[in-house]
PyMOL Python script that loads the backbone (N, CA, C, O; Angstrom):
from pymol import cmd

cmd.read_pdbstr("""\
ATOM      1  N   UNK A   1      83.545  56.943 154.454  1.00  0.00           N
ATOM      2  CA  UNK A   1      83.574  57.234 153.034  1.00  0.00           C
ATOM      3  C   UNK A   1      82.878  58.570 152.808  1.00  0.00           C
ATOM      4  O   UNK A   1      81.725  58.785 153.184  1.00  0.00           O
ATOM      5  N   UNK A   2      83.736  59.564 152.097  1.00  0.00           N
ATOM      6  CA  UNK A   2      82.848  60.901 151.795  1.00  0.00           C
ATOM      7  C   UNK A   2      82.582  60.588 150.110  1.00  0.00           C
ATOM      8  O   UNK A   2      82.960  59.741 149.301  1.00  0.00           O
ATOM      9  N   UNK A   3      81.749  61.734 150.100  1.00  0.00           N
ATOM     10  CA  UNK A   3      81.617  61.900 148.102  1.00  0.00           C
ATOM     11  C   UNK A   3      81.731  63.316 148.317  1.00  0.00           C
ATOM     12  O   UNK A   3      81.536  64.081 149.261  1.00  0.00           O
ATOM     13  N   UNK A   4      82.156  63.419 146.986  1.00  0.00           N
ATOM     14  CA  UNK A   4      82.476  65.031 146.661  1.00  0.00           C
ATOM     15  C   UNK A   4      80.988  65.224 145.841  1.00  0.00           C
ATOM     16  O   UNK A   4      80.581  64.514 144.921  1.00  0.00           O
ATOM     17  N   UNK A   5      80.474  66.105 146.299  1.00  0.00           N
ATOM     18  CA  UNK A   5      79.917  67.107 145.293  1.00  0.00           C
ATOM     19  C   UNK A   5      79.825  68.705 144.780  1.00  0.00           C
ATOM     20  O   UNK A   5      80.084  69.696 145.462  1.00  0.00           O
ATOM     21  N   UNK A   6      79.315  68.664 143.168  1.00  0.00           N
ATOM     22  CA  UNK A   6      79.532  69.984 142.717  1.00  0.00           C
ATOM     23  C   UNK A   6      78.582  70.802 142.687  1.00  0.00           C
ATOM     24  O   UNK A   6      77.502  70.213 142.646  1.00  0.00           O
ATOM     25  N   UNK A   7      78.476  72.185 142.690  1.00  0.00           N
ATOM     26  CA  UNK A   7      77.753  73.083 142.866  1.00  0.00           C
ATOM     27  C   UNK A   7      76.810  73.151 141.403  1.00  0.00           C
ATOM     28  O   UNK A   7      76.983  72.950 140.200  1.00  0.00           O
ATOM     29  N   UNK A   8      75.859  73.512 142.204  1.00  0.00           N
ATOM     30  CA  UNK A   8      74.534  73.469 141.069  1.00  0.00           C
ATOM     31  C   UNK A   8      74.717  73.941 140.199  1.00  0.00           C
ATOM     32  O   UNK A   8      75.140  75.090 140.334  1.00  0.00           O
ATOM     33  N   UNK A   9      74.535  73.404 138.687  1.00  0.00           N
ATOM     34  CA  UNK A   9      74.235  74.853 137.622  1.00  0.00           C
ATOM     35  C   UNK A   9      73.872  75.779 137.731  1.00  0.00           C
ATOM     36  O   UNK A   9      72.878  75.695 138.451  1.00  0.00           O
ATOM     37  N   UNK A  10      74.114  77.134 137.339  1.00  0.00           N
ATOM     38  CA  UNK A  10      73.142  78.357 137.133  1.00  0.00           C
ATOM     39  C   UNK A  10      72.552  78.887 136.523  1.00  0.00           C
ATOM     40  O   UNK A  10      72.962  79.238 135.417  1.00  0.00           O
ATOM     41  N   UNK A  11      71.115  79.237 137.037  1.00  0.00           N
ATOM     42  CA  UNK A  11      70.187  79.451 135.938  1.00  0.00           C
ATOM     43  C   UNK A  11      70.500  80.572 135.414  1.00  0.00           C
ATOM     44  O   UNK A  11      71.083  81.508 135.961  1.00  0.00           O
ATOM     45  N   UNK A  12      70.016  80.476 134.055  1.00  0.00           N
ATOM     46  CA  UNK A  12      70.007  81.607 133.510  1.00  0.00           C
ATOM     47  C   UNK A  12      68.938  82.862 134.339  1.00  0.00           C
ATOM     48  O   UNK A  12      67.909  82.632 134.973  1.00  0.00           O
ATOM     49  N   UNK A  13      69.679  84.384 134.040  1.00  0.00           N
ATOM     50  CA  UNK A  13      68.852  85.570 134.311  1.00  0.00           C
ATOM     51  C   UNK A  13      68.246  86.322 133.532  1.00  0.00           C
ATOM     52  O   UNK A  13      68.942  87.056 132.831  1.00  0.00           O
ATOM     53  N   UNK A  14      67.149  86.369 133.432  1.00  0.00           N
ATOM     54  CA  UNK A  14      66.287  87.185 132.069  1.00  0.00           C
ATOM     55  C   UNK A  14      66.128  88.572 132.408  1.00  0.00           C
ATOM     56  O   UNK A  14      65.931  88.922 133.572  1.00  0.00           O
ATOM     57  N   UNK A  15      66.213  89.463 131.350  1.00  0.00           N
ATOM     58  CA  UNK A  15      66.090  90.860 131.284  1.00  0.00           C
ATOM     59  C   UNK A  15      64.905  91.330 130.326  1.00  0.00           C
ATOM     60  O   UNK A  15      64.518  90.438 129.570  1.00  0.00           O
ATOM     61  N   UNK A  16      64.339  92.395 130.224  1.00  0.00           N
ATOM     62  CA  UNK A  16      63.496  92.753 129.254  1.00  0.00           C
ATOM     63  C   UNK A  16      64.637  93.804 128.836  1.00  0.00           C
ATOM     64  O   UNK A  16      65.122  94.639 129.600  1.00  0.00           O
ATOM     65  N   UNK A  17      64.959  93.626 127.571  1.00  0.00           N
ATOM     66  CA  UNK A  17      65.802  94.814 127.029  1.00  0.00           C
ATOM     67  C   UNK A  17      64.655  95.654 126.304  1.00  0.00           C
ATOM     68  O   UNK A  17      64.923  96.852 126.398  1.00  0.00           O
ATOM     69  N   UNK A  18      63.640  95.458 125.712  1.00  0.00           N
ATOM     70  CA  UNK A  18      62.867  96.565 124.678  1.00  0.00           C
ATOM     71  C   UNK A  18      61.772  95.309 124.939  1.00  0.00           C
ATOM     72  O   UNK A  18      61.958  94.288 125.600  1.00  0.00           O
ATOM     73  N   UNK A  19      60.233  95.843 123.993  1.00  0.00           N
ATOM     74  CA  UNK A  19      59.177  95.490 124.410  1.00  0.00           C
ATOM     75  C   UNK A  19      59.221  94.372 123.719  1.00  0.00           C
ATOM     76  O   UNK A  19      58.401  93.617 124.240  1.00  0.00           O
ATOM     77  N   UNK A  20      59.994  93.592 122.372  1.00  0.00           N
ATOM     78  CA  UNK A  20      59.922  92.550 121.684  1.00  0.00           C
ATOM     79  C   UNK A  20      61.062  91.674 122.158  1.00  0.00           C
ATOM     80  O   UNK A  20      61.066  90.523 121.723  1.00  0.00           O
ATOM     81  N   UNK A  21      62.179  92.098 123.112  1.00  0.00           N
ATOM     82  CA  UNK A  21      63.471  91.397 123.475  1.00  0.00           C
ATOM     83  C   UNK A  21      63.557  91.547 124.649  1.00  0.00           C
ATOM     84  O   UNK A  21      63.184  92.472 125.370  1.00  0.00           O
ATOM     85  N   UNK A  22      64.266  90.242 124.949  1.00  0.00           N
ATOM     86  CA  UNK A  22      64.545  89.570 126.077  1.00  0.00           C
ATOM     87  C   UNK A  22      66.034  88.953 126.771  1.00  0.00           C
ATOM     88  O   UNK A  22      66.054  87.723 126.766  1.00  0.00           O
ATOM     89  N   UNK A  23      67.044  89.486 127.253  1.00  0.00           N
ATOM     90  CA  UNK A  23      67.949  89.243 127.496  1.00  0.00           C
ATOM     91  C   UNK A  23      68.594  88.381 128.239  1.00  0.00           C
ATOM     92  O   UNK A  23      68.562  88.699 129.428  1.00  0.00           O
ATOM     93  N   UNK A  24      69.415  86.999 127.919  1.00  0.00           N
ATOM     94  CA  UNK A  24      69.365  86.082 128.803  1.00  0.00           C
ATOM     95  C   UNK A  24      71.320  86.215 129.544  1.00  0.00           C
ATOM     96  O   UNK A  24      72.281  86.189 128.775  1.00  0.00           O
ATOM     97  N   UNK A  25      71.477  86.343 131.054  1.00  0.00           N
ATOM     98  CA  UNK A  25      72.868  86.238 131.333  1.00  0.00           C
ATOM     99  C   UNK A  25      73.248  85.167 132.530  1.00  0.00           C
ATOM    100  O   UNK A  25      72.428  84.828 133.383  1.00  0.00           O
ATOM    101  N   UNK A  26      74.271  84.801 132.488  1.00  0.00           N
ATOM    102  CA  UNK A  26      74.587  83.554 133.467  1.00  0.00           C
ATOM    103  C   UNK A  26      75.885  84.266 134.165  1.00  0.00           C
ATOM    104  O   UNK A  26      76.972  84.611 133.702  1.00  0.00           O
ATOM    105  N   UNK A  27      75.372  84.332 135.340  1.00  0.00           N
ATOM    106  CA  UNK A  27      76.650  84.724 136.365  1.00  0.00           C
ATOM    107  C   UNK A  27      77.412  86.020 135.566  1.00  0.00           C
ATOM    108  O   UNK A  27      78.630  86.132 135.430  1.00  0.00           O
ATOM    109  N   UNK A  28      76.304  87.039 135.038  1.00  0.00           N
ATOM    110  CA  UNK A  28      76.673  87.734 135.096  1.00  0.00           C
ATOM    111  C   UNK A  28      77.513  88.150 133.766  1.00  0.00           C
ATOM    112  O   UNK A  28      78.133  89.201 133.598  1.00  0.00           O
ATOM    113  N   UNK A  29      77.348  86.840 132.680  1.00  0.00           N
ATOM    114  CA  UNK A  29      78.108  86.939 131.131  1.00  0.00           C
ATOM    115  C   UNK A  29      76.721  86.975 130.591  1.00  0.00           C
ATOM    116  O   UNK A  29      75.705  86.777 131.257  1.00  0.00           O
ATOM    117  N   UNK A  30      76.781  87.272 129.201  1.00  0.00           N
ATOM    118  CA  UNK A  30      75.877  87.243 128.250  1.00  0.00           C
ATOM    119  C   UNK A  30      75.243  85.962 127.807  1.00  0.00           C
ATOM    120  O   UNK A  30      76.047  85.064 127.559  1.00  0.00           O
ATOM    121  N   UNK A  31      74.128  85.719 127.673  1.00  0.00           N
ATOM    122  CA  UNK A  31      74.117  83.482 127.483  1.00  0.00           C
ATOM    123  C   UNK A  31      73.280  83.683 126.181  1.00  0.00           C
ATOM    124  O   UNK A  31      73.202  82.785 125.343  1.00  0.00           O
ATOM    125  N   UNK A  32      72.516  85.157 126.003  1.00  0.00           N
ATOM    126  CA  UNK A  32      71.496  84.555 124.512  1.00  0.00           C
ATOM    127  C   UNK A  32      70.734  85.476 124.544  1.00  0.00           C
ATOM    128  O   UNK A  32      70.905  86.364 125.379  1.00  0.00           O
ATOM    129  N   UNK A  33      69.454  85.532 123.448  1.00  0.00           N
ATOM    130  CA  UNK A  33      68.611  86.706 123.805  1.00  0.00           C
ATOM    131  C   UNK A  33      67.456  86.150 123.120  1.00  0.00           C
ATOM    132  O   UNK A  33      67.687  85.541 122.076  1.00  0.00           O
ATOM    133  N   UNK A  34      66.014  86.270 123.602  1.00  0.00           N
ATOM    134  CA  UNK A  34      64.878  86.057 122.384  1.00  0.00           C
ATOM    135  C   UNK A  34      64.326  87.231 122.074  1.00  0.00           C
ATOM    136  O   UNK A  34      64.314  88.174 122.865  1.00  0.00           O
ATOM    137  N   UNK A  35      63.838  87.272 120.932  1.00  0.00           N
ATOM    138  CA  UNK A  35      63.392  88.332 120.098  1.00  0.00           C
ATOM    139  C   UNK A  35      62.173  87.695 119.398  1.00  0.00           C
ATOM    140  O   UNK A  35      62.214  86.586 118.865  1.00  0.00           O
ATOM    141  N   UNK A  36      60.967  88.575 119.451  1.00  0.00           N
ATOM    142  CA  UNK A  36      59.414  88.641 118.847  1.00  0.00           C
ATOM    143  C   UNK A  36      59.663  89.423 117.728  1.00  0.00           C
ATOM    144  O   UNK A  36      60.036  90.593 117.636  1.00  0.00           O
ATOM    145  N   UNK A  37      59.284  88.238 116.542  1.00  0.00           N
ATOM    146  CA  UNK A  37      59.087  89.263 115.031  1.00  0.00           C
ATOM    147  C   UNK A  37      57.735  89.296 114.988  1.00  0.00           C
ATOM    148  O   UNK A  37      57.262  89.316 113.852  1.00  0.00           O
ATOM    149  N   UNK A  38      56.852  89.310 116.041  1.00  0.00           N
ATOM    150  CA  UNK A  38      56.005  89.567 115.534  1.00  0.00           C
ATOM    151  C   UNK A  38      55.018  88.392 115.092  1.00  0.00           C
ATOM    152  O   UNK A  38      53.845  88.764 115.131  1.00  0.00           O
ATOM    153  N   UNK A  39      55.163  87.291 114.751  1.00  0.00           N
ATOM    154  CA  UNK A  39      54.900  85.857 114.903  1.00  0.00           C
ATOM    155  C   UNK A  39      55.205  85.044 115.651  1.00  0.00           C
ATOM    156  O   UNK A  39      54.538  84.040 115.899  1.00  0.00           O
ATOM    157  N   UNK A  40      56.250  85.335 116.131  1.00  0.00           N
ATOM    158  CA  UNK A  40      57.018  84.085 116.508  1.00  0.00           C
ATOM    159  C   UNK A  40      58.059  84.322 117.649  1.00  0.00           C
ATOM    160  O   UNK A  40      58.201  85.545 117.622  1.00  0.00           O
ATOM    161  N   UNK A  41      58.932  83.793 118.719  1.00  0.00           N
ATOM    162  CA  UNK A  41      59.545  84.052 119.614  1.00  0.00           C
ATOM    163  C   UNK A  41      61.151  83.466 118.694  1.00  0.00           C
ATOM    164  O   UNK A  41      61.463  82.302 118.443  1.00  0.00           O
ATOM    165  N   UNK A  42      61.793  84.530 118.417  1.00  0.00           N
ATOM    166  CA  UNK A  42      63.455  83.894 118.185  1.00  0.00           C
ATOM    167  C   UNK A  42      64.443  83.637 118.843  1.00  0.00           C
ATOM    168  O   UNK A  42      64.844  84.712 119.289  1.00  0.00           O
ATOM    169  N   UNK A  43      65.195  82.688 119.230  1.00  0.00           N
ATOM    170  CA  UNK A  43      66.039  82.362 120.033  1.00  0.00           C
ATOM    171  C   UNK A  43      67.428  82.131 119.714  1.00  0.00           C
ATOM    172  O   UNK A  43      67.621  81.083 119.097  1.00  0.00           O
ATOM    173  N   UNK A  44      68.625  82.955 120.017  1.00  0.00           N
ATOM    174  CA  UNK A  44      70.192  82.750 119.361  1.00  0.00           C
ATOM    175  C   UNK A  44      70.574  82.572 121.064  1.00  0.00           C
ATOM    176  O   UNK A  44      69.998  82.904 122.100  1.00  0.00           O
ATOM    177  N   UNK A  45      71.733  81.935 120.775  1.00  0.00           N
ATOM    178  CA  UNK A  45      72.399  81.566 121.886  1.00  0.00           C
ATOM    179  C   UNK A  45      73.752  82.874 122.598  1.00  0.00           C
ATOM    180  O   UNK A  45      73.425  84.053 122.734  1.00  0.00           O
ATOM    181  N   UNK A  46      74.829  82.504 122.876  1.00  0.00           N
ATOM    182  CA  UNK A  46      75.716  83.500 123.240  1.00  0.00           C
ATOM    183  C   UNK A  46      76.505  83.952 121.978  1.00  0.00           C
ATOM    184  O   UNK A  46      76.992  85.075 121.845  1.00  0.00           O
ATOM    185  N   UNK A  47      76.570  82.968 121.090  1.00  0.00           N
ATOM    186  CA  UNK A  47      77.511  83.053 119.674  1.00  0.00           C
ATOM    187  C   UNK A  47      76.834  83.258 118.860  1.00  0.00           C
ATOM    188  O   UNK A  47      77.294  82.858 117.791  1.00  0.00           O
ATOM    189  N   UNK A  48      75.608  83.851 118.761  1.00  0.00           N
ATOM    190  CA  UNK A  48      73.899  84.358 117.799  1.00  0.00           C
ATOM    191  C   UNK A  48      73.851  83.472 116.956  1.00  0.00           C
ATOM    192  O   UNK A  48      73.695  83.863 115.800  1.00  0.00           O
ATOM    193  N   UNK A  49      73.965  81.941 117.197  1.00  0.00           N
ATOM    194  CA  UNK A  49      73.612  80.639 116.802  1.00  0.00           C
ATOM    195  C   UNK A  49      71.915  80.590 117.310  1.00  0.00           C
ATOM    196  O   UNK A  49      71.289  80.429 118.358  1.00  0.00           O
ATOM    197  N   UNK A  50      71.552  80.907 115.439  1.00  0.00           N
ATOM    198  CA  UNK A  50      70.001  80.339 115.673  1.00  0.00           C
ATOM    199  C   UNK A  50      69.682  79.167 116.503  1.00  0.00           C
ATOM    200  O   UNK A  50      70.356  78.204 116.139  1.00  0.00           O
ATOM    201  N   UNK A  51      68.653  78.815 117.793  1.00  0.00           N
ATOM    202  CA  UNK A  51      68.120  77.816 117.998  1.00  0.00           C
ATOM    203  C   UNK A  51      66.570  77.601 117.742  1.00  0.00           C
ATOM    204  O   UNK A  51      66.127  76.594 118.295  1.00  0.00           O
ATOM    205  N   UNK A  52      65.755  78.268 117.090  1.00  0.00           N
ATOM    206  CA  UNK A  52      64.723  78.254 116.345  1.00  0.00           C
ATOM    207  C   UNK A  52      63.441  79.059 116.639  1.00  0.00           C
ATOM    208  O   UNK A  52      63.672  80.261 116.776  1.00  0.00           O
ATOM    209  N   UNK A  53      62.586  78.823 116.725  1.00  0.00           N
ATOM    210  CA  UNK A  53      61.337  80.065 116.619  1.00  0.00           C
ATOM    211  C   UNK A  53      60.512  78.839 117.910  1.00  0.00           C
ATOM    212  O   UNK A  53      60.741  77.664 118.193  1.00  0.00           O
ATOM    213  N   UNK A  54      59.473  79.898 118.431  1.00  0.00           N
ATOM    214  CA  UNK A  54      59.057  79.269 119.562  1.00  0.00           C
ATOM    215  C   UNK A  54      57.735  80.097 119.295  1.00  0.00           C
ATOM    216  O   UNK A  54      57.810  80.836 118.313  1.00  0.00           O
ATOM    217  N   UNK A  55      56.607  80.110 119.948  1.00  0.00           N
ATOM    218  CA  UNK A  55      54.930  80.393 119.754  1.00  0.00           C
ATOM    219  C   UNK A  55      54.950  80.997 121.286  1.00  0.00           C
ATOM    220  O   UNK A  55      54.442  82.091 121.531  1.00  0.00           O
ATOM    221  N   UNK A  56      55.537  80.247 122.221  1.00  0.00           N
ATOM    222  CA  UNK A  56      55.174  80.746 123.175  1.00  0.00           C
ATOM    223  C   UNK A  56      56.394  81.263 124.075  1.00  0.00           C
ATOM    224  O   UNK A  56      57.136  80.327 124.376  1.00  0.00           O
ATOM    225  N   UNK A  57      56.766  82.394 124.541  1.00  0.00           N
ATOM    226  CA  UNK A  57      57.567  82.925 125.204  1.00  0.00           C
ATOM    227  C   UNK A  57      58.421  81.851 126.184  1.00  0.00           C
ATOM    228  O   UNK A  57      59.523  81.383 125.899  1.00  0.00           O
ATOM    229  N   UNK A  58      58.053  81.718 126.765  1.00  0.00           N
ATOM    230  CA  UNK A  58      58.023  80.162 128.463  1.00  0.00           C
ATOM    231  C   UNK A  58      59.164  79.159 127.132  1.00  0.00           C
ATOM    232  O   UNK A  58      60.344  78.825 127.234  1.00  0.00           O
ATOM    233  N   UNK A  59      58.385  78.985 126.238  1.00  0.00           N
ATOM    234  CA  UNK A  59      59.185  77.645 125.355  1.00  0.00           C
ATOM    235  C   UNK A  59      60.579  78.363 124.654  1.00  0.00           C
ATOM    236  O   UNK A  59      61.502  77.560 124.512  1.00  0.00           O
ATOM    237  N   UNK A  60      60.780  79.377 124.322  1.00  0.00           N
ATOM    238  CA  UNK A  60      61.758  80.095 123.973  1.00  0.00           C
ATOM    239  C   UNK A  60      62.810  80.061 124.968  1.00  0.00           C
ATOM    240  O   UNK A  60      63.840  79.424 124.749  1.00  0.00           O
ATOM    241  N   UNK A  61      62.631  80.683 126.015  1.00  0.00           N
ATOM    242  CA  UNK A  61      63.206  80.452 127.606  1.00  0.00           C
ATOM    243  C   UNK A  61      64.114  79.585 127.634  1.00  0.00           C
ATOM    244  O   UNK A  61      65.342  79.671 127.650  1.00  0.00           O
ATOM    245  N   UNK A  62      62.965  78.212 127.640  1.00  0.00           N
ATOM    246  CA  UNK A  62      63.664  76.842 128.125  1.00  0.00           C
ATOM    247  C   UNK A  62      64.461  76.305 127.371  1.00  0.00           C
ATOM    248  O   UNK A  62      65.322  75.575 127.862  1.00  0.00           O
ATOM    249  N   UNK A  63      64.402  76.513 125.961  1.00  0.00           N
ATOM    250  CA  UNK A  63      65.245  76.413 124.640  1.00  0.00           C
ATOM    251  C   UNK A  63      66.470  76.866 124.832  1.00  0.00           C
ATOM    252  O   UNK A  63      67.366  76.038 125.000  1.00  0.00           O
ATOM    253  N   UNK A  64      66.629  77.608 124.840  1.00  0.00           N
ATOM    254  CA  UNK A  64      67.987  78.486 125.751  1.00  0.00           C
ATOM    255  C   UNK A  64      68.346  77.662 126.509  1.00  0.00           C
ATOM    256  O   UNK A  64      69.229  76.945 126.037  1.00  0.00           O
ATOM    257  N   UNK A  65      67.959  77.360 127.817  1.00  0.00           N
ATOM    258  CA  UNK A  65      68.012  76.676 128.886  1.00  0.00           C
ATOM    259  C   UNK A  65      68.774  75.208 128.680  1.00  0.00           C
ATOM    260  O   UNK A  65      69.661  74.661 129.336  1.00  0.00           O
ATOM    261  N   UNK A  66      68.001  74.785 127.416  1.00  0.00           N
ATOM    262  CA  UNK A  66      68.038  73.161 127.421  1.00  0.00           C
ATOM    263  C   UNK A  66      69.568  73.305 126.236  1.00  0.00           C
ATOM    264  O   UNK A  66      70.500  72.529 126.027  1.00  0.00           O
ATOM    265  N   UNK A  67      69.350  74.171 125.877  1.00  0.00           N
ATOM    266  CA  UNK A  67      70.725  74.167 124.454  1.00  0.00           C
ATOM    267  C   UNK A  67      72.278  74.408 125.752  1.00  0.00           C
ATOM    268  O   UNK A  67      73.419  73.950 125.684  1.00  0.00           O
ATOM    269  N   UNK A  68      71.908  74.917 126.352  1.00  0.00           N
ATOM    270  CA  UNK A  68      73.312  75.407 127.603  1.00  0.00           C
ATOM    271  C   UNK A  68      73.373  73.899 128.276  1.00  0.00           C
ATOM    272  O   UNK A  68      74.545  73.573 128.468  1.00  0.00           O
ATOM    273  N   UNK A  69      72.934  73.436 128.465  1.00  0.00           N
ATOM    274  CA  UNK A  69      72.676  72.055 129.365  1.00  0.00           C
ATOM    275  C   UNK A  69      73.063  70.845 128.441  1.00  0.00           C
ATOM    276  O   UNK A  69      73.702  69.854 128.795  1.00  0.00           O
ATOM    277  N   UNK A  70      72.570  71.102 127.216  1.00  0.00           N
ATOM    278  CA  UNK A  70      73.147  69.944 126.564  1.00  0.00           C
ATOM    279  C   UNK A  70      74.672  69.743 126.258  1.00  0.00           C
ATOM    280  O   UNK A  70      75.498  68.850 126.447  1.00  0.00           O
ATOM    281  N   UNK A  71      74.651  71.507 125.466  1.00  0.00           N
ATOM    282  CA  UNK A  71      76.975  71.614 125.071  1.00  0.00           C
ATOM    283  C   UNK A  71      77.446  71.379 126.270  1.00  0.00           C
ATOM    284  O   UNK A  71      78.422  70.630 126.297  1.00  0.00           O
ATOM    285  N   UNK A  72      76.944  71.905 127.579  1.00  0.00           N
ATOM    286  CA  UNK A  72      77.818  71.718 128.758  1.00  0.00           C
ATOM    287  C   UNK A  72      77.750  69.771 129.212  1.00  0.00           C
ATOM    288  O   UNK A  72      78.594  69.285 129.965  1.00  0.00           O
ATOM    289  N   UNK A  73      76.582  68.903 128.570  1.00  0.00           N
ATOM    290  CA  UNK A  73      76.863  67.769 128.668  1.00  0.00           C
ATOM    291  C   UNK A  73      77.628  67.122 127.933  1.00  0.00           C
ATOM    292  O   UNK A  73      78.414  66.367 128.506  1.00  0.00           O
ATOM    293  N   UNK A  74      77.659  67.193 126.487  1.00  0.00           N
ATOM    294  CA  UNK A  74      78.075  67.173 125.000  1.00  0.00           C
ATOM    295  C   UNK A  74      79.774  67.142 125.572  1.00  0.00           C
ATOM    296  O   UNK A  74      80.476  66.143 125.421  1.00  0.00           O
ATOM    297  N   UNK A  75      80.321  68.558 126.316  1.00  0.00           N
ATOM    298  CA  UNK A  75      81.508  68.869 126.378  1.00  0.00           C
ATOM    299  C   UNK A  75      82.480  68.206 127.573  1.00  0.00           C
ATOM    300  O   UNK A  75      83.701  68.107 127.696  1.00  0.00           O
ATOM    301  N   UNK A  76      81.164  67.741 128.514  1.00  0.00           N
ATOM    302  CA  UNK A  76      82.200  66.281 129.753  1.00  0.00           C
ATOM    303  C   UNK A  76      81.934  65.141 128.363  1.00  0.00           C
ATOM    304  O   UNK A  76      82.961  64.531 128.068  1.00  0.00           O
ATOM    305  N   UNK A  77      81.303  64.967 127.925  1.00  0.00           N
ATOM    306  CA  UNK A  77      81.661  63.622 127.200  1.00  0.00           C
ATOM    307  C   UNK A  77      82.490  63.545 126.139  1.00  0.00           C
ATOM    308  O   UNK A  77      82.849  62.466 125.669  1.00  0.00           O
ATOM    309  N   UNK A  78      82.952  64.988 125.564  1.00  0.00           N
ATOM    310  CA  UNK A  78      84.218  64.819 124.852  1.00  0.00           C
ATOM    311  C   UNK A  78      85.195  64.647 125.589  1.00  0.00           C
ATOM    312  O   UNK A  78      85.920  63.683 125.342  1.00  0.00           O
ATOM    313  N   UNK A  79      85.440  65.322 126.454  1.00  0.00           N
ATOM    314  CA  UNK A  79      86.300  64.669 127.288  1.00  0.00           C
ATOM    315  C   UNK A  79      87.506  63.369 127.536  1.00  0.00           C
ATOM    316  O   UNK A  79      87.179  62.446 126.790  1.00  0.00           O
ATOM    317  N   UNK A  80      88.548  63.069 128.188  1.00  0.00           N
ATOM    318  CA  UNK A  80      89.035  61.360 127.746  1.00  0.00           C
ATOM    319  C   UNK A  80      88.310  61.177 129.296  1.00  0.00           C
ATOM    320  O   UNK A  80      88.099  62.055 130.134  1.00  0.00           O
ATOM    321  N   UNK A  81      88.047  59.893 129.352  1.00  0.00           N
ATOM    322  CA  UNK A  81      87.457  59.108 130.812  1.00  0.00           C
ATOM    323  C   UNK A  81      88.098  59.655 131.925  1.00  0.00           C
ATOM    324  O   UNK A  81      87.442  60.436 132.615  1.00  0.00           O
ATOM    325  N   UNK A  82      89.186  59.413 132.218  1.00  0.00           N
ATOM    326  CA  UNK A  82      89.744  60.124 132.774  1.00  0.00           C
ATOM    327  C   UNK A  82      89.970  61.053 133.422  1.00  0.00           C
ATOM    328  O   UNK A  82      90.338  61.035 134.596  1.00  0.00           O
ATOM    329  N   UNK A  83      89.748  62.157 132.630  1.00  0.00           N
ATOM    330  CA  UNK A  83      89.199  63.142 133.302  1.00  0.00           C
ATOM    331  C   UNK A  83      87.601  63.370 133.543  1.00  0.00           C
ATOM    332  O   UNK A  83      87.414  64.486 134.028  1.00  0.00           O
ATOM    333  N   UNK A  84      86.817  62.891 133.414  1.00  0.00           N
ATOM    334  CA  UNK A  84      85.265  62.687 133.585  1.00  0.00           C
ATOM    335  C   UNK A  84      85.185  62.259 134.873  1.00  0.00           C
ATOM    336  O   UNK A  84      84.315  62.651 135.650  1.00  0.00           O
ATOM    337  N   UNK A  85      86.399  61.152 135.260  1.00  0.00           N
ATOM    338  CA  UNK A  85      85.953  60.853 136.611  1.00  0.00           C
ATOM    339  C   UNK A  85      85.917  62.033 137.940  1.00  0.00           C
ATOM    340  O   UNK A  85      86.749  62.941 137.962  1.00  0.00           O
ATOM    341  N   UNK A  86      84.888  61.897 138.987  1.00  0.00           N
ATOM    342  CA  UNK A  86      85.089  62.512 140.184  1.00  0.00           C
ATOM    343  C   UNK A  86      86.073  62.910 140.714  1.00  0.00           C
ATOM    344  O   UNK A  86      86.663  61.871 140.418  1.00  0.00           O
ATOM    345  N   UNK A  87      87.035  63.627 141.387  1.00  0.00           N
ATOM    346  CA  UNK A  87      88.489  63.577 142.103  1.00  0.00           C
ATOM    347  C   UNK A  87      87.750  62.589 143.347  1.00  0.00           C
ATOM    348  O   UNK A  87      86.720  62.605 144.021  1.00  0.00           O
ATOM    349  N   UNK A  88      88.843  61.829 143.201  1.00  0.00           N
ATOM    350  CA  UNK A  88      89.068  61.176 144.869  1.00  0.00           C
ATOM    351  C   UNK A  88      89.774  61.428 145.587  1.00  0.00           C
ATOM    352  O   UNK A  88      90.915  61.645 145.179  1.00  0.00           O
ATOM    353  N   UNK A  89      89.449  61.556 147.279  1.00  0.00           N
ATOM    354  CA  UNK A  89      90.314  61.666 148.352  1.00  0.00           C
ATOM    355  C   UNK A  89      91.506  60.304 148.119  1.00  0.00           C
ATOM    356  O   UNK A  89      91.384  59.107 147.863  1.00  0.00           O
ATOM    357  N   UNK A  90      92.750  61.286 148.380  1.00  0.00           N
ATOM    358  CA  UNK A  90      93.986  59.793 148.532  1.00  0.00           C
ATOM    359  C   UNK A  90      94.045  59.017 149.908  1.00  0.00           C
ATOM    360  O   UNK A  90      93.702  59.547 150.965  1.00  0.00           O
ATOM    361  N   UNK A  91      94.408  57.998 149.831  1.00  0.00           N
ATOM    362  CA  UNK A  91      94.087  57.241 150.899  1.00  0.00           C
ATOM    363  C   UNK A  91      95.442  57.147 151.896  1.00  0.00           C
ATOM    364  O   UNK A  91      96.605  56.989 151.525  1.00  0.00           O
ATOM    365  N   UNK A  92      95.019  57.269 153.062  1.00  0.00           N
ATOM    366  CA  UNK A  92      96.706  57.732 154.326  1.00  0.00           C
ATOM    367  C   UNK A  92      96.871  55.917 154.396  1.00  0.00           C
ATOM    368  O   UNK A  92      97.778  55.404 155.053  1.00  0.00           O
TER     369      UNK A  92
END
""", "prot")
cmd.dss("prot")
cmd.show_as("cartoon", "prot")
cmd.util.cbc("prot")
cmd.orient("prot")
């Protein structure tokens, strides 16, 4: 009996674009960016969908992080069953 498995997610890659912004890309596409007003750490996603204000840089990050992880879970469970399942080897 084999199992198939799939290749890891990829993390996001951070950039410093300017001294208040922070550039986030995945394989090389655009995924989000945080921005310091000055209070607060801001976080938009790839579609500059606010995901909210953060205090500490690290928590801004993972916000990003955790918002990509959820639509990409969100979007196998729209899904029909069906296709959710694993491919299986056919049997000789």
């Amino acid at each position: 009996m084999s199992t198939t498995t799939f290749p890891p997610y990829d993390p996001l890659t951070w950039k410093q674009a300017d001294v208040d912004v922070h550039v986030a890309t995945r394989d090389g596409e655009y995924a989000g960016f945080v921005e310091f007003d000055g209070s607060a750490h801001l976080v938009r996603d790839e579609r500059g969908a606010d995901l909210g204000s953060f205090d500490d840089l690290d928590d801004a990050f993972r916000a990003l992080e955790q918002a990509r992880e959820s639509e990409r879970h969100g979007f196998l469970q729209s899904l029909p069953r069906m296709l959710r399942r694993r491919p299986r080897r056919a049997r000789a």
